[in-house]
C-alpha positions in Angstrom: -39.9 187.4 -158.8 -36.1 188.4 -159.5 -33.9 186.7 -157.2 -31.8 189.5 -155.2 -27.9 189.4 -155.5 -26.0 189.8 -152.4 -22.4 191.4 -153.0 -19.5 189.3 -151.9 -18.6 191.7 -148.9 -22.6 191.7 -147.8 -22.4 188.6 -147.6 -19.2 188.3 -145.0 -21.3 191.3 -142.8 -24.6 189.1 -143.2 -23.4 185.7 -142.4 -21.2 187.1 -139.3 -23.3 189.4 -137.6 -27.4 189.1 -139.2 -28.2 185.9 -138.3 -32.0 186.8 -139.0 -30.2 186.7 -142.7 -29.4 183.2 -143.0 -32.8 182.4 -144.2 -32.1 185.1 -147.4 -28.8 183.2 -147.5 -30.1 179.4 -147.5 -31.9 180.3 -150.6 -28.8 181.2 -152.7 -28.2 179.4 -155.1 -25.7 176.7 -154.3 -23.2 177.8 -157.5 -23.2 181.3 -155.7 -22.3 179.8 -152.9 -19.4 177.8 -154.1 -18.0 181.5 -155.6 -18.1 182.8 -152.1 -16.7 179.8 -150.9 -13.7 179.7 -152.9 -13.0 184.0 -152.7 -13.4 183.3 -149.4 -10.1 180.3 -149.6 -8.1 182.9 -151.7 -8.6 185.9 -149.0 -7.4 183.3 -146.5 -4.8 181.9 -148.8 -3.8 185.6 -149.6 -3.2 187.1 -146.1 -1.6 184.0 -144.9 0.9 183.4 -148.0 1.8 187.1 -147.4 2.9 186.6 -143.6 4.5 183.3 -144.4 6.4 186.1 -147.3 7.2 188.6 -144.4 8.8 186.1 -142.3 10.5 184.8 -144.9 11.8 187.5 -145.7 12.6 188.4 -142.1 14.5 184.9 -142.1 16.9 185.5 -145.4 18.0 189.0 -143.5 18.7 186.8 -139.8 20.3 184.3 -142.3 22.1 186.9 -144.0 23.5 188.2 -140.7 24.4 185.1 -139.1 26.3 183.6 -142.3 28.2 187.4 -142.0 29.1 187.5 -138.5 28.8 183.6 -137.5 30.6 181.9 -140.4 34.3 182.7 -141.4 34.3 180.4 -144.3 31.7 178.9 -147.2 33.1 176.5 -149.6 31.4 174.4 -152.3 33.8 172.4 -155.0 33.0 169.0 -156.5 29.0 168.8 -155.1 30.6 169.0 -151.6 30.1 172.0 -149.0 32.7 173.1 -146.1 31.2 175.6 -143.4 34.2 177.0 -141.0 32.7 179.1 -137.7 33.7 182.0 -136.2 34.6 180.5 -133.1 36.2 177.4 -134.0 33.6 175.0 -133.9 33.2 171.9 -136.7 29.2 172.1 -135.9 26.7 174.5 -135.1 22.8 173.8 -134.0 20.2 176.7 -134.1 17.2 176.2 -132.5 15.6 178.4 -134.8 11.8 178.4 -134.0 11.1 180.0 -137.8 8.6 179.5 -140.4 11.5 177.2 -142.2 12.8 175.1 -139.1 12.9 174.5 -135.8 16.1 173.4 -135.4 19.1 174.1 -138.0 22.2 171.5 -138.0 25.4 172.5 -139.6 28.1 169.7 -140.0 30.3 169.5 -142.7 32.8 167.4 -141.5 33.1 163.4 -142.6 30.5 161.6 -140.4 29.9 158.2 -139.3 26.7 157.0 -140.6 25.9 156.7 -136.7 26.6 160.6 -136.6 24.5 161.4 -138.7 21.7 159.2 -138.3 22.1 161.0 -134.4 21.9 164.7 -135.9 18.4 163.1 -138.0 16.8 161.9 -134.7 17.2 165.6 -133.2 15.6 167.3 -136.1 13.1 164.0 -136.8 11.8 165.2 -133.2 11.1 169.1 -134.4 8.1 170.1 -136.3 10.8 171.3 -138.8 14.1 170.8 -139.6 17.4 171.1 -141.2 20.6 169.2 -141.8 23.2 170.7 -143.7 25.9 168.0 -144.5 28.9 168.2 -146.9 27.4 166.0 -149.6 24.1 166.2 -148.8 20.8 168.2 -147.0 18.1 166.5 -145.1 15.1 168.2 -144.5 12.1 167.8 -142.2 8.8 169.3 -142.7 5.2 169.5 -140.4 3.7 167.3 -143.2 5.2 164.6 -143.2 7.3 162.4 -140.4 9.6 161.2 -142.8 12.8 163.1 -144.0 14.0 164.4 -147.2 16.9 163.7 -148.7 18.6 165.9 -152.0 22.0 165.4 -152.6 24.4 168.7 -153.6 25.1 166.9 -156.9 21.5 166.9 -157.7 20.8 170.4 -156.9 24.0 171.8 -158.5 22.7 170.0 -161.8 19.6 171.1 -161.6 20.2 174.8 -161.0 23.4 175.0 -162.1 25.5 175.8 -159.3 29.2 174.8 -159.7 31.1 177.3 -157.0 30.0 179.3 -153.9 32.0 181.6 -151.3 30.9 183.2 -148.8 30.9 186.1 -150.5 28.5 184.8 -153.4 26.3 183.5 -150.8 25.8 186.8 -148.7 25.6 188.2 -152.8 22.8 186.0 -153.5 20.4 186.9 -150.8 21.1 190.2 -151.5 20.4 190.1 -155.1 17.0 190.1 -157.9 17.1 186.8 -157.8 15.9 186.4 -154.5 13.0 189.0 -155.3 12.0 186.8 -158.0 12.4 183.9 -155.4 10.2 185.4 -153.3 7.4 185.9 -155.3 7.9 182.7 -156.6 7.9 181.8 -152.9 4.1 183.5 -152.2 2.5 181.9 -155.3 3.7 178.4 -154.4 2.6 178.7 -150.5 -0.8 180.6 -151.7 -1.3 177.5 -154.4 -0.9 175.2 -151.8 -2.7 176.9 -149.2 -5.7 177.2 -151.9 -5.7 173.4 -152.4 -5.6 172.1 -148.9 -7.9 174.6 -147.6 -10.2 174.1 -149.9 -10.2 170.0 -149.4 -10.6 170.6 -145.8 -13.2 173.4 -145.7 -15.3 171.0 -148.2 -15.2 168.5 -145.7 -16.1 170.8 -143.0 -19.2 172.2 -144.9 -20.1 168.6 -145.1 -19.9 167.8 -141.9 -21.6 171.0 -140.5 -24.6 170.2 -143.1 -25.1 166.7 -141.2 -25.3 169.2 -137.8 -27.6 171.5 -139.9 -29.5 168.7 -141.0 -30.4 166.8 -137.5 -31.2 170.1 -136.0 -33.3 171.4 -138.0 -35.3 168.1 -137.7 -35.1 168.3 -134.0 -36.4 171.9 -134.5 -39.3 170.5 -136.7 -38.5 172.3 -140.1 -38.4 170.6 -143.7 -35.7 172.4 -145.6 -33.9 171.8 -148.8 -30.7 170.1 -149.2 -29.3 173.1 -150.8 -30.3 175.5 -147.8 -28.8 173.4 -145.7 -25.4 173.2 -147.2 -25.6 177.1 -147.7 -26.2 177.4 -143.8 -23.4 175.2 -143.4 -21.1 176.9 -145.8 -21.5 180.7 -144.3 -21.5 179.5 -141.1 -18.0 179.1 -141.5 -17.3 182.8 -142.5 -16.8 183.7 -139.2 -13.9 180.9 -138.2 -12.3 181.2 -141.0 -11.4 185.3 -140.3 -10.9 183.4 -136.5 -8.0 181.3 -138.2 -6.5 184.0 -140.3 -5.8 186.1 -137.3 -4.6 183.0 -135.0 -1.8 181.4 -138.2 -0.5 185.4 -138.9 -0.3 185.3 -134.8 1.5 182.0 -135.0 3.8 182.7 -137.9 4.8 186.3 -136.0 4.6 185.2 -132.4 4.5 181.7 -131.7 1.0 181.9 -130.1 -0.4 178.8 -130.1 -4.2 177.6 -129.1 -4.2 173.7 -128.2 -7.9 173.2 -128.7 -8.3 175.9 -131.5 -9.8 173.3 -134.2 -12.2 172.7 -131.3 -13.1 176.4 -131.2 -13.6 176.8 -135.3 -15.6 174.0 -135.2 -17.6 175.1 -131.9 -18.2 178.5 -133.5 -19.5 177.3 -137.2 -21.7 174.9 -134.9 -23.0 177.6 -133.1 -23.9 179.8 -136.2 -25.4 176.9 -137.6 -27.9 176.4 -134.4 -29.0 180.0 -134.3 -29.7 180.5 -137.7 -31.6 177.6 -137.7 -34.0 178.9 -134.2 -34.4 182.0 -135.9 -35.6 180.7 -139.1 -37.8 178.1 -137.0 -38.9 181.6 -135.1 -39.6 183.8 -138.6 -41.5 181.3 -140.1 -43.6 180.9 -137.1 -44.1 184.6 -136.7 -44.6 184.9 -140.4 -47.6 181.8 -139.8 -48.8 183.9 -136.7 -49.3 186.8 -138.9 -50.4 185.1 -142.1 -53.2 183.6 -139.6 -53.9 186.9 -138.3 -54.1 188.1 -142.2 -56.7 185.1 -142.6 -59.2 186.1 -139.9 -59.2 189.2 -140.8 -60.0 188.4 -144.0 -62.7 185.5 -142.5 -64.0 188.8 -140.9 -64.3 190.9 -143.8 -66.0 188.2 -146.1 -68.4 187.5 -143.4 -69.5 191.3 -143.0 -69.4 191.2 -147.0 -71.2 188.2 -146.9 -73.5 189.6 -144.4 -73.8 193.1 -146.3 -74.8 191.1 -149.7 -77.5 189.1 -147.9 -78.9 192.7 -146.1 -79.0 193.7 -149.4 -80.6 190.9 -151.2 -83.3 191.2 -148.3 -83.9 194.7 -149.1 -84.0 194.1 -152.2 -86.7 191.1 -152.0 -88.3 194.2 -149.8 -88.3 196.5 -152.6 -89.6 193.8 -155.2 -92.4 192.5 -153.1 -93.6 196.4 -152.7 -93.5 196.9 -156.3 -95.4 193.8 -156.8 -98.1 194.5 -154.4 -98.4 198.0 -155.8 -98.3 196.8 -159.1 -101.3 194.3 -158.3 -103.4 197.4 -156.5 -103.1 199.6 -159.9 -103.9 196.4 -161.8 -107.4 195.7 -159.5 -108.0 199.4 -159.3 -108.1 199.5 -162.9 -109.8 196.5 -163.4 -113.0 198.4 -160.8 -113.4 201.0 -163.3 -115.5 200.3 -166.2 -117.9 199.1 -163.6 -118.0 201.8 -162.1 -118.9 204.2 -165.0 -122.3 202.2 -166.0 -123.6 203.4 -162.4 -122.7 207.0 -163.5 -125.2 206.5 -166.5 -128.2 205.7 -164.9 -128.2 208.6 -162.5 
């Protein structure tokens, strides 16, 4: 029997809102699985890299307007930058609460090395942040705890950048270049969204098999390793749409859900459960009927059974008649020749 192919989009509907289709979807084959697996990552990695684009985008512009209005003065000679403010100021601090940083520190002045290591405590205690020096810019990022150091000299060498102004900076956000940047800017996030997503939602599937697994021993059914890691696998369909709409929230909002790995994991954990009871509950109302089937069937070959011996019978019947009338023509003709001598005499 042909094995019946499910679109990719079938699929999503099935393993979100059929859960009486989980048992056509544990017997995929695991390959097809994988493929909706990883179109699955690169929807995710798709929407999200776009809204991490938008608000990047959205952050050049409120860049673009603050260096206009809130800077009187960019200068960058001999790998060192000088940043004069509007109103007067040697040092700004934004607390931005973007997609690039949480908190923004502008100081080009000549530090103290206690200074500084001040101004990267504040932005070592953000989930993101930046520290624009005049020889040097210190980032902090969510993945890691420790800072980043690159040096103007570096960069200037690298990218060959010998003067700015103001005027070339407000120039350069404006310009191609920074199209180009940006869609350099979605391929890089959606790349790296693709990668760790992928390593994570791996481990998950594994993790959700060992669920699948226990329960469906608790539940008394023998299933194959493979149908068990495809249960696990589109059990997640369903979370992961939950966790595209909660990051585009996040990047656009700032909504935040304390416990929301909890939920994703509830949720896949649920799917997993059900599908599981209603495959236990098909295959006993597929054994219920398939019983049914065989006493009907007992029924029928008893009243064939029944019907053949009936006719046997009659047919023993019809043979023992034919013998006993074949024996009376036999003896009646046997009684004739002694009959005719009597005739003879008379």
């Amino acid at each position: 029997m042909e094995e019946k192919k499910l679109s990719f989009f079938k699929k999503i509907r099935k393993s979100i809102f059929d859960f009486d289709s989980y048992q056509e979807l544990a017997a995929e084959g695991i390959s097809r699985t994988i493929v909706y697996i990883v179109l699955l990552i690169l929807i995710f990695g798709s929407i999200i890299s776009a809204a991490y684009t938008i608000k990047f985008l959205q952050i050049i512009n409120e860049a673009k307007t603050y260096i206009e209005n809130e800077i009187s003065e960019i200068t960058y000679e001999d790998y060192k930058i000088s940043v004069s403010f509007n109103n007067g100021e040697n040092a700004y601090k934004i607390d931005a609460n973007n997609l690039l940083a949480s908190k923004v520190i502008i100081d080009t002045q000549d530090l103290e090395e206690e200074q500084i290591n001040e101004y990267i405590d504040e932005i070592k205690n953000e989930k993101n942040g930046i520290l624009i020096l005049k020889d040097k810019i210190i980032l902090k990022t969510t993945f890691s705890s420790n800072t980043m150091e690159y040096s103007y000299e570096t960069i200037s060498q690298t990218y060959n950048i010998n003067n700015v102004n103001k005027t070339e900076v407000i120039n350069i956000l404006s310009s191609n270049e920074m199209k180009v940047f940006t869609v350099t800017f979605f391929i890089t996030i959606l790349i790296y969204m693709f990668v760790i997503y992928f390593s994570n939602i791996l481990i998950d599937i594994l993790l959700l098999a060992i669920l699948a697994y226990i329960v469906a021993r608790i539940a008394g059914l023998k299933l194959k390793y493979s149908a068990i890691y495809n249960i696990a696998a589109y059990s997640l369909t369903l979370p992961v749409f939950l966790n595209i709409i909660y990051i585009v929230a996040n990047i656009f909002t700032g909504f935040n859900i304390k416990y929301f790995q909890v939920m994703y994991s509830a949720v896949a954990s649920i799917y997993i459960i059900t599908a599981i009871l209603m495959i236990k509950s098909d295959i006993i109302k597929k054994q219920l009927e398939l019983n049914k089937i065989i006493e009907e069937q007992e029924k029928v070959r008893q009243e064939l059974k029944q019907k053949e011996e009936e006719r046997k019978e009659k047919e023993e019947q019809e043979r023992r008649e034919r013998e006993r009338e074949k024996q009376k023509k036999k003896k009646e003709k046997e009684e004739e020749p002694m009959k005719e001598p009597e005739g003879n005499n008379a």
